[in-house]
Each structure stands twice: as C-alpha cells, then as structure tokens.
ZAMARGU-4260 file (C-alpha; in steps of 0.2 Angstrom, whole numbers, plus 5000, padded with zeros to 4 digits):
<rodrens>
0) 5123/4917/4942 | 5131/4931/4954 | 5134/4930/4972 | 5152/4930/4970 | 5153/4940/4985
5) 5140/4927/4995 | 5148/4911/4991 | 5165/4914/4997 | 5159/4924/5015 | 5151/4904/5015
10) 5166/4896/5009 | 5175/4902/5023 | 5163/4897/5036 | 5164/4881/5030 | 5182/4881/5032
15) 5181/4886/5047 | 5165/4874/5053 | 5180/4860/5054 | 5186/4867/5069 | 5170/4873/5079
20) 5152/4875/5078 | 5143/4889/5072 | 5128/4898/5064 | 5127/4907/5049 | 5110/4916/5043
25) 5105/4920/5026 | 5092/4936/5025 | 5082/4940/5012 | 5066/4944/5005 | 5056/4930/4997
30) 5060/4924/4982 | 5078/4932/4981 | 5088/4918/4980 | 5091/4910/5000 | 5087/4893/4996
35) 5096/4893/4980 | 5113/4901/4987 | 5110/4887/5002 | 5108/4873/4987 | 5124/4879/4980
40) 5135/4879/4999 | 5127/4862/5002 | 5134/4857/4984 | 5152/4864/4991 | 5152/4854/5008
45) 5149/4839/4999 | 5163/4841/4991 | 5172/4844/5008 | 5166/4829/5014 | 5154/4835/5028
50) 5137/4826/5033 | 5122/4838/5025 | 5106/4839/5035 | 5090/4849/5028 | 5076/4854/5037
55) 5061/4869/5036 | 5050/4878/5046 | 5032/4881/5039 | 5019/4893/5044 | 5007/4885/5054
60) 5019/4872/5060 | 5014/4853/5055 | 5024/4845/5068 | 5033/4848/5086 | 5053/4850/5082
65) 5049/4853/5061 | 5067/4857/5056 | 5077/4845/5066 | 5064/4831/5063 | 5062/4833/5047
70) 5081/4831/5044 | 5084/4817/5053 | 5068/4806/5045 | 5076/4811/5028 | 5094/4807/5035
75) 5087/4792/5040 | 5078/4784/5025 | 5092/4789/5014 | 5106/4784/5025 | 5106/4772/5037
80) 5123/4765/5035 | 5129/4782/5040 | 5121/4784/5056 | 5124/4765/5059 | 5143/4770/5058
85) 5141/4785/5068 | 5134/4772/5082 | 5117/4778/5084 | 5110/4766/5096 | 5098/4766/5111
90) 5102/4781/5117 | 5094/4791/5105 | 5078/4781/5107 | 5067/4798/5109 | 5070/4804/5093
95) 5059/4787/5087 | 5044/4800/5093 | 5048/4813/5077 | 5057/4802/5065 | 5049/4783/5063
100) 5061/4780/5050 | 5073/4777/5064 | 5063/4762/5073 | 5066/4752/5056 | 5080/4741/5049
105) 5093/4739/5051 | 5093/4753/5064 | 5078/4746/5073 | 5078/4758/5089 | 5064/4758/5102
110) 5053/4770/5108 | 5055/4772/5127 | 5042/4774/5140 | 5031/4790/5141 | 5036/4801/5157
115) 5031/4815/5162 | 5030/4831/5149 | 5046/4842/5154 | 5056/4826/5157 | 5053/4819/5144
120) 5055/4837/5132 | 5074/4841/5139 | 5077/4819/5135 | 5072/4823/5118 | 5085/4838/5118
125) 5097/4827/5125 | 5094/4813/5111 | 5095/4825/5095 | 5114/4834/5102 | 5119/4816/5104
130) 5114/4812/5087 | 5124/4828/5082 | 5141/4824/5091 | 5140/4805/5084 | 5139/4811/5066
135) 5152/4826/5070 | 5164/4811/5076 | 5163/4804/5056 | 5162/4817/5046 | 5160/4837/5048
140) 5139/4843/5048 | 5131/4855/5040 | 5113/4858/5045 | 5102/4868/5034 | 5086/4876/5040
145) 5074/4886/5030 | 5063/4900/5035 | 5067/4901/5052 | 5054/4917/5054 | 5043/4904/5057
150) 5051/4892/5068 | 5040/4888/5086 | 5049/4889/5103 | 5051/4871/5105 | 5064/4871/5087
155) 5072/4888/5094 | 5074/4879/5111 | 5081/4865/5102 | 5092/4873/5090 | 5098/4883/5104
160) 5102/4866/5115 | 5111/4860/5099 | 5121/4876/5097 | 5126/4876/5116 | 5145/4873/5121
165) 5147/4869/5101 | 5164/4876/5099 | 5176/4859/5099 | 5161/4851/5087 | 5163/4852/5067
170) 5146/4859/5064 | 5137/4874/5054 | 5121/4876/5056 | 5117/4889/5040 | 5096/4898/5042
175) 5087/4905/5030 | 5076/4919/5036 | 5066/4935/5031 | 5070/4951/5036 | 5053/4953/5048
180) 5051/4966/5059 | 5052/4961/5079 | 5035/4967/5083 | 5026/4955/5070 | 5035/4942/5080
185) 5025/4929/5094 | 5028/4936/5110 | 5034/4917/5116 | 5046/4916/5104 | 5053/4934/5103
190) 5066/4932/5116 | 5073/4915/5112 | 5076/4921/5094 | 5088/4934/5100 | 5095/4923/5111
195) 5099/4912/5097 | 5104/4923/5085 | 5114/4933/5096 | 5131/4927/5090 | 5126/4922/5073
200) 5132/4929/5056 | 5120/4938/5046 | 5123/4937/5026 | 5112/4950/5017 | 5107/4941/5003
205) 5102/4958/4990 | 5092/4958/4974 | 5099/4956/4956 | 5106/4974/4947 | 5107/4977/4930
210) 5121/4969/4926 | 5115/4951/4935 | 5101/4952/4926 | 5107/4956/4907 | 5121/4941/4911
215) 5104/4931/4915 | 5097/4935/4897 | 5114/4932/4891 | 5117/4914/4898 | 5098/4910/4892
220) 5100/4919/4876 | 5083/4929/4878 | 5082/4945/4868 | 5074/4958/4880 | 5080/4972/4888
225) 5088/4971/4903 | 5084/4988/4911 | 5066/4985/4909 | 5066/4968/4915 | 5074/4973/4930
230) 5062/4987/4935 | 5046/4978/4931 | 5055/4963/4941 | 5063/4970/4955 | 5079/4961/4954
235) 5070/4947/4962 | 5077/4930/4957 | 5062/4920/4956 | 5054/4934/4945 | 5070/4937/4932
240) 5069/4919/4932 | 5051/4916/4929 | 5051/4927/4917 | 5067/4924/4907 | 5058/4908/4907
245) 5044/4911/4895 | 5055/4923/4885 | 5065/4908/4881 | 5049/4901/4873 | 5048/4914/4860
250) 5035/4927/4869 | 5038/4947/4866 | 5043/4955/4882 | 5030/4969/4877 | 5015/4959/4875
255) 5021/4947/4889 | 5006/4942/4902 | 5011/4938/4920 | 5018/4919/4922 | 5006/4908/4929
260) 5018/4904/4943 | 5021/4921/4948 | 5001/4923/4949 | 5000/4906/4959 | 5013/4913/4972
265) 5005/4929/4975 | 4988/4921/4978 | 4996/4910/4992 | 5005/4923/5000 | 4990/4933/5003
270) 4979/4920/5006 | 4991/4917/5020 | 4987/4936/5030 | 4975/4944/5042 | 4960/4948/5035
275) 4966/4968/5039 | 4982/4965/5030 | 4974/4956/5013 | 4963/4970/5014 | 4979/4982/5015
280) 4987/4974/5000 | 4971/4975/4988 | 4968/4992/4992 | 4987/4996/4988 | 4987/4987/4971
285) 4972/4998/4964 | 4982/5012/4971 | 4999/5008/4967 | 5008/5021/4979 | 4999/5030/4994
290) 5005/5037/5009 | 5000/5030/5027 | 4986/5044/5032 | 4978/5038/5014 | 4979/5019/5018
295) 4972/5019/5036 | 4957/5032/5027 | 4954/5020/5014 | 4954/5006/5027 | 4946/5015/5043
300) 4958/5004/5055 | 4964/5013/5071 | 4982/5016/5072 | 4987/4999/5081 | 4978/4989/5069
305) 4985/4997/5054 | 5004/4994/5060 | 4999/4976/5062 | 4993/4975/5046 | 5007/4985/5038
310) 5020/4974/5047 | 5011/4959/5042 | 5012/4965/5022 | 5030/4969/5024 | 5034/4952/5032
315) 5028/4944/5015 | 5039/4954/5004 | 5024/4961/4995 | 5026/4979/5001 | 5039/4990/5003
320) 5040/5004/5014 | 5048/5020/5008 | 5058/5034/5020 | 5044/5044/5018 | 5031/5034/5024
325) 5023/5032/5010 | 5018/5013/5004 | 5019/5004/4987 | 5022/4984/4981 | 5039/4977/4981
330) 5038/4972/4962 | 5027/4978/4949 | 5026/4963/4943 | 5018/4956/4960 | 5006/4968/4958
335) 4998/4965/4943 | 4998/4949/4946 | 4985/4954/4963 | 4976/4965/4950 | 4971/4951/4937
340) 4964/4942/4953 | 4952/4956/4958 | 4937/4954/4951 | 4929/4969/4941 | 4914/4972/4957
345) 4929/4971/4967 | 4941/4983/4958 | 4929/4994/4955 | 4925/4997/4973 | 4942/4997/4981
350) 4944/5012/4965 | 4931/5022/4974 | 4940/5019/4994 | 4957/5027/4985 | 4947/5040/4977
355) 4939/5045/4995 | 4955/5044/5004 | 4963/5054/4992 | 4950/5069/4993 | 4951/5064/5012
360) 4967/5068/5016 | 4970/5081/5002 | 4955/5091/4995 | 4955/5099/4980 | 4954/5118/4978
365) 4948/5120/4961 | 4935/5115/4948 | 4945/5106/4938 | 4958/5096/4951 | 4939/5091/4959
370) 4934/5085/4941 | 4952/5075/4940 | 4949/5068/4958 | 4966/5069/4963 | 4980/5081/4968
375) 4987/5097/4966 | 4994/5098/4949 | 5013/5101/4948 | 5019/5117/4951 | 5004/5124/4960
380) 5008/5135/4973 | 4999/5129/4989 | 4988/5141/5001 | 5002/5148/5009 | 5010/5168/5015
385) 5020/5172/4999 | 5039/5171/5003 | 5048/5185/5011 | 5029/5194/5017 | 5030/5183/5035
390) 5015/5173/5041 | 5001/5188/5042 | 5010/5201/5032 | 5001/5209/5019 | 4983/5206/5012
395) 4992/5193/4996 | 5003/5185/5008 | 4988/5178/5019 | 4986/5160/5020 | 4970/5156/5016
400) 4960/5146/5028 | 4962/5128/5025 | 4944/5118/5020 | 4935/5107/5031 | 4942/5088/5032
405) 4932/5077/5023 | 4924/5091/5012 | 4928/5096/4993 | 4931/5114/4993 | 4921/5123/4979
410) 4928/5136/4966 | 4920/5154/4968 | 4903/5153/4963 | 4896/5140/4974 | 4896/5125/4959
415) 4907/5114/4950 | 4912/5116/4929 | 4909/5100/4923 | 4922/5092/4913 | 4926/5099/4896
420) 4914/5113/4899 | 4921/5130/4897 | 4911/5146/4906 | 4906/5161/4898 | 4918/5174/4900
425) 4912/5184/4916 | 4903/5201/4912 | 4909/5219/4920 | 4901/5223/4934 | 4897/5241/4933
430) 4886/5248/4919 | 4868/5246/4915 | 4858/5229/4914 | 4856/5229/4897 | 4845/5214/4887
435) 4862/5209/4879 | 4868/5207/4896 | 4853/5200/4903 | 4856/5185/4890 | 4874/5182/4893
440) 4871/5181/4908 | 4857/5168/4907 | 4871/5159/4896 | 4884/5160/4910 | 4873/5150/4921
445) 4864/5138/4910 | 4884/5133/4906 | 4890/5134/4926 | 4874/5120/4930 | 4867/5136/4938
450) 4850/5141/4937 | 4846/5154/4922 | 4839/5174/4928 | 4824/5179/4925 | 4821/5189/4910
455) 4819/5209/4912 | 4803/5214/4918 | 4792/5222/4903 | 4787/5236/4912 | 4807/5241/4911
460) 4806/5258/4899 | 4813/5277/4896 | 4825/5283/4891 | 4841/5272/4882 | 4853/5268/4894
465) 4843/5274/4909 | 4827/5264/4910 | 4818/5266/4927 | 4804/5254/4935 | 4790/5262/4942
470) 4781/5255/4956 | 4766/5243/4954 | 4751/5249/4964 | 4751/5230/4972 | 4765/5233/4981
475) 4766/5240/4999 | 4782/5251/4997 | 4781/5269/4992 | 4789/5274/4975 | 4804/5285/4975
480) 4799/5302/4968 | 4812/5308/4955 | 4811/5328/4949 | 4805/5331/4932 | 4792/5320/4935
485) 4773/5318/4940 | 4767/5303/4948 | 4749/5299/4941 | 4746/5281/4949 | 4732/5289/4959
490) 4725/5305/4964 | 4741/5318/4972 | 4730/5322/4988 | 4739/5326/5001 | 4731/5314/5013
495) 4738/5300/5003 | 4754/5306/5003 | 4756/5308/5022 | 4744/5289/5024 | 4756/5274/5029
500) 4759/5263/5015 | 4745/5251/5018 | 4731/5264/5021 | 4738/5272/5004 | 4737/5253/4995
505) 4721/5253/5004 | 4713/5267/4997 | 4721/5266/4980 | 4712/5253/4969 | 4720/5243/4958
510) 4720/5245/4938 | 4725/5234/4925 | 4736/5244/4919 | 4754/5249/4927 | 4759/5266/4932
515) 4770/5278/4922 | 4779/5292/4923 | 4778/5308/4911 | 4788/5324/4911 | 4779/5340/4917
520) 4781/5348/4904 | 4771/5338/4894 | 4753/5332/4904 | 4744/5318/4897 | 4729/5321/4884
</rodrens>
C-alpha cells in the first residue's frame, strides 16, 4: 500500500549490492511502516537470488552480538545445507558461542578453547566477516537489522567490522532505526554509531497522507471517512491499519473505542521510560497541548532533567515537539488510549497539576478568566502601551504592572464573582447616602461574597436630603458647631467649651437619650 517512492530508492540498492557492499537505513517513527517496507525488500531479493539474514536489536539487550546472532542461529536451523555449501567449517568455530545451532548436524562445529577476553572478542569478529564472505561467494546477502537505536557497542563494533573494506563483497546490510535525538544516546555508544553510519543511506520512511489512507479503506472496502481517519491517526501505519481493522468488522467509525492492540502498545511503550518521562507523558495526556515552561511547572523537574525526560518521550514516538516549543502526543489516538489507562484518583490529580501550571505560568486578570481557570480569552488585548503611544507615553498607554508569579490576580474589589453570579450594577458616587442606597449597596455585597454594611444609624434625622448626626456624649471628639443652631447636650458655660475633650466628657454626664439640635429661633418648651 504506497511507498512507490521507497521501494524503488531500495530496488536500486539491491542492484547495485551485487557489485559492493553497502548500508542502507530506513528512519522512521514507530509504527510507520519500517519493518513492513524491509518485509517487502526482503520479498524482492529473494527474488534476485540473494542469501537473506534477519536480526534485531532490543531494549535491554538479551544477549552479546543480538542482531548478528540472532541471524545466524535462525540461518542455521533453517538452512544448513546452504552454509554447508558456502564451506563453513572450523574456522568459524567462535560463532558456536552465539548460535548453538551451528555445533549440530550435519554442521557439527566445535567450540574452541577460552582465551583471554579481547583475544577472544576481535576472533569472534573474525569468525562472523568470514561467515559473510563464504555465503557472499554463493549467493549475493542481504542482512536485515531492526531497531538499530538500540543496538550495544559490541553489535555496532561488529557491524562496523563486517562493513569494513566491503566494497568487492555482494552485501547490503539494510537497518531500521528511530529518529532519536543524539543526546538520549549512551555515551559508549555515541561515537561508534557515527562511525558507522557515516557513509550509509538514510531513507525517510514518512507517515500515510490522505490519499494512502482512503486507498487503504478502499482496498478493505471500509465506509469511513478518510480525512478523519487520518487526523485521529496520524498517518501512522500500524494505527490506519488497526483501525481499518475493526471497521472491517462492522463497527461505526463514530462510536468506535480504541483497539485493544493499540491500548497494549502504548501501555508497553511507557512502561518502558524513566519514571520522569512516564510522568511527562501522563501529565501531557490530561493536558493534550502545553508549552515547556507549563510541563516543567507541572512536573517541578530542573531544567536538565526535563530535556531528559522530553527527549526520552520523543524517542518513543508518543510526543511531538512543535517549532514553538510547545509539546503535544504524536496521535490522538495514542492518547486516548493513555487516558483510558489512568485511573479516576489518578486523572483527577494530574487535572489539578495542568490547572496549577497553567495559572503558574499565565495568571488570569479578571473575574471570570479566574473562574474559567485558564487563558486569556481570544481577542483580549494584553497589559500593554497602546500602539503608537511608546512605552511610557500617556496615562492609557501605561502597561500595567504585571502580577506576582504564582499569584491569581484579583478584579477591582479585592474578591472574586462566582460563576454565573451577576453584581449589582455599581451605584454613583456622589450624592447623599440615602436608605435606598444604603440597601443596594448591602445587595451589592451580599452578591460579590463581601460582607454586607451596616444599616444607617437611627439617630440619622433633619431635614430631607441633608440629615446630619449629632455627636453622642460617649464619645471624646467635640461636635462640629454649625450656625443656626444651639447645642443643648449640656450646659453652654464657657469653661466647658474651652476644657479638652476629656475633662468636658468628664464633666458632662451621660443621659439616655441622644443629643439634638434645634434652630434658634425656636427654643425647646
């Protein structure tokens, strides 16, 4: 299905593998289709006659030499006859010591003596490129190794050893690999990776477009549609496929669950990471999309430790990195898969780490964006100098001063609106302190979650519009003395006027009843 373009950049290595040695290198991210595009060149060189060998490399290695042992034990149990044509004899006794299957009939080789470490390392070398030449002398080879990210220094030294003055031999040595960056690489095995990919071919082996994926549904006779396949998928092969897959069964693209497969596949991959890094993808399922300075808040890792992590994730395939440096999941359908693992404790807490590291990093600057817990609604105009004004001209053009990191910044008031109230409208400011106004007011806060004023004070009286309190004799401050009126709270001597305001509290007792005023021209009865 596709890979026009592929299959004949590796048809024409094959051609040309008859006359010299190379090596060819399939990238990709996982799942894209490496191993199947290999399948399909081994399936051609078959056809050209050429001796195919196939060997991996896991992630942690289960034996010394994986690859290269691993594909001469299964050349060995399935074709003895060839390598018994080829001549294999004594001479490649050391390989006995990674593939058994070489000491039994009708080969029947024998292990040799144990020497000393190094010695005996470079014989092994020795034994594998003669194994090579002697089956290049029958047929053209074509040696296959997968996932050669994860290859040890021994196999890189090997393959390196096998690749050396290879020109007059009929072999192609075609890798599968991720694209991983070089920093997440081992430090041992770093420099003997450039070494031998120096001179190699890289094939870029891209996701599925549009059209690859409706000719998918086509050849499967699936009714979905094709553009929303791809973008839930990715264009990832084992995805379209996966998925194609159970729309073939009868299931509704709409009302399709993830494939247990799929599911299976995630839950290895992450099992497979650093703690820091299987935190990092959690946290980035829940949120979907967030930028660096938000992932390291809601992780609280220091800077190196965070790019370890990051690398670590992108090494996977899981997660993408965009230009601008924000993060996100390869696939959405990778990611819902690692949702439906988290448990609801568990999603529930790393909900409330992205909802910290968003008002971290951004806080809001109104009621209602504090009450949404997220960003600036579109279209807002951030704190800012208006254009054209400069960056201190005019009293509108200010920018304001930013809030405190790690702080929600209130609205004017000093207190939140909770969601789906609505305030009272605010009142004017000038005017007299009416009881209507009074009220409103004590409406305005109970609404705002602030505490209500206290009622007017009873003694308040006069005139409409223009009532004036008059001092209780409790207190210590002396009244203001207005003209047109007679103060009668005590006796008008003259030495009580001219007292401090404690001797004159002193010497004027208390009554029950509070003070008033009268006009002159009206004395009390």
């Amino acid at each position: 299905m596709g890979r026009e373009e592929e299959l004949r950049a590796l048809d024409g290595e094959l051609a040309a593998a008859e006359f010299g040695g190379k090596l060819v290198i399939l990238e990709g991210e996982p799942g894209v289709g490496k191993t199947r595009l290999a399948s399909e060149a081994a399936r051609r060189a078959l056809k050209r006659q050429f001796t195919v060998l196939a060997g991996r490399c896991t992630d942690p290695a289960r034996k010394a030499y994986e690859p290269v042992a691993g594909a001469v034990e299964r050349l060995a149990r399935t074709s003895p006859a060839l390598l018994l044509r080829a001549g294999i004899d004594q001479q490649c006794g050391q390989l006995v010591r990674l593939a058994p299957s070489l000491a039994a009939p009708p080969l029947s080789l024998e292990v040799p003596p144990a020497t000393e470490p190094v010695s005996e390392r470079y014989q092994l070398m020795a034994a594998a490129r003669t194994l090579i030449e002697r089956l290049a002398t029958v047929r053209p080879v074509l040696l296959i190794i997968d996932d050669l990210q994860w290859a040890t220094l021994e196999s890189l030294q090997m393959l390196s050893a096998l690749m050396w003055d290879s020109d007059a031999l009929p072999l192609l040595v075609l890798a599968m690999s991720r694209p991983v960056p070089v920093e997440s690489a081992p430090s041992q095995t770093l420099p003997e990776l450039h070494k031998l990919t120096a001179d190699a071919r890289v094939i870029p082996v891209p996701a599925f477009g549009p059209g690859e994926v409706s000719d998918a549904l086509a050849q499967s006779r699936a009714r979905a549609d094709a553009e929303r396949l791809h973008r839930i998928t990715g264009g990832n092969a084992f995805l379209v496929s996966e998925v194609i897959r159970e729309l073939g069964a009868g299931k509704d693209l709409d009302a399709l669950a993830v494939p247990d497969s799929v599911t299976r596949m995630v839950t290895a991959r992450v099992a497979q990471l650093h703690p820091d890094a299987r935190d990092l993808v959690s946290l980035l399922a829940v949120g979907e999309r967030m930028d660096s300075a938000e992932l390291r808040g809601g992780l609280d890792l220091d800077e190196p430790r965070f790019v370890a992590a990051v690398e670590e994730a992108m090494g996977t395939g899981l997660v993408t990195m965009l230009d601008n440096g924000s993060c996100r999941f390869s696939h959405e359908l990778t990611r819902t898969a690692l949702c439906t693992t988290l448990s609801a404790p568990r999603a529930a807490l790393l909900h409330g780490r992205v909802a910290d590291a968003l008002l971290a990093t951004d806080p809001p600057r109104d009621a209602d964006q504090a009450v949404r817990g997220g960003r600036p609604p579109a279209g807002r105009r951030r704190a800012g100098p208006r254009p054209g004004t400069g960056e201190r001209g005019g009293r509108r053009g200010r920018a304001r001063r930013p809030a405190r990191a790690g702080r929600a910044r209130p609205p004017r008031g000093g207190h939140l609106v909770p969601a789906g109230a609505r305030p009272a409208p605010r009142l004017p400011r000038r005017g007299p302190r009416t009881p209507r106004r009074a009220a409103g007011r004590v409406r305005q806060g109970d609404v705002a979650g602030r505490a209500p004023r206290r009622p007017p004070h009873p003694a308040r009286r006069g005139r409409p519009g223009q009532g004036v309190r008059a001092p209780r004799p409790d207190r210590h401050r002396r009244a203001r003395r207005r003209p047109g009126l007679l103060h009668l709270g005590g006796p008008p001597t003259a030495s009580a006027s001219r007292c401090s305001p404690r001797r004159a509290r002193s010497s004027t007792p208390p009554t029950s009843a509070p003070a008033r005023c009268w006009p002159r021209s009206s004395p009390p009865s």
